[in-house]
C-alpha positions in Angstrom: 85.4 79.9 14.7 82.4 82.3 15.9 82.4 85.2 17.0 82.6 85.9 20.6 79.6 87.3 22.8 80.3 90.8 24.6 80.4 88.6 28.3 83.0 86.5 26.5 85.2 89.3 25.1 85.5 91.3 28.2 85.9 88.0 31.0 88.9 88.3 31.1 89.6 91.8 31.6 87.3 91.1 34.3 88.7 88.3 36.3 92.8 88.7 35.4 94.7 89.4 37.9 97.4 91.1 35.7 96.1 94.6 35.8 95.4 97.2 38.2 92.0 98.6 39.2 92.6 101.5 37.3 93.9 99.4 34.0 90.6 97.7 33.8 88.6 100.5 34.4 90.2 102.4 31.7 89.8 99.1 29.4 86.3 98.8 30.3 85.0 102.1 29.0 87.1 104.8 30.8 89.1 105.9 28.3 86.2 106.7 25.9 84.5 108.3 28.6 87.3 110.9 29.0 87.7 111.0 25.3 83.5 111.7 25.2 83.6 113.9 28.1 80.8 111.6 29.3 80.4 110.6 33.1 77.0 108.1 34.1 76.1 110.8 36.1 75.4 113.4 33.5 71.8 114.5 32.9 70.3 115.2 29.4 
């Protein structure tokens, strides 16, 4: 067995209907955004 690509690992966080909006978005990066105080918006 391979390893799996990035698109792979996180499909089906993407497309499951088991979680919540705000499940996935915490899965998907938000949690180490509040844990880097980091926001896409920030400026350098």
């Amino acid at each position: 067995m391979g390893l799996l690509t990035y698109e792979q690992g996180v499909e089906a966080f993407r497309v499951t209907d088991q979680l919540s909006a705000a499940e996935r978005a915490a899965l998907m990066g938000g949690t180490l955004a509040k844990i880097y105080h980091w926001s896409p918006d920030m400026r350098r």
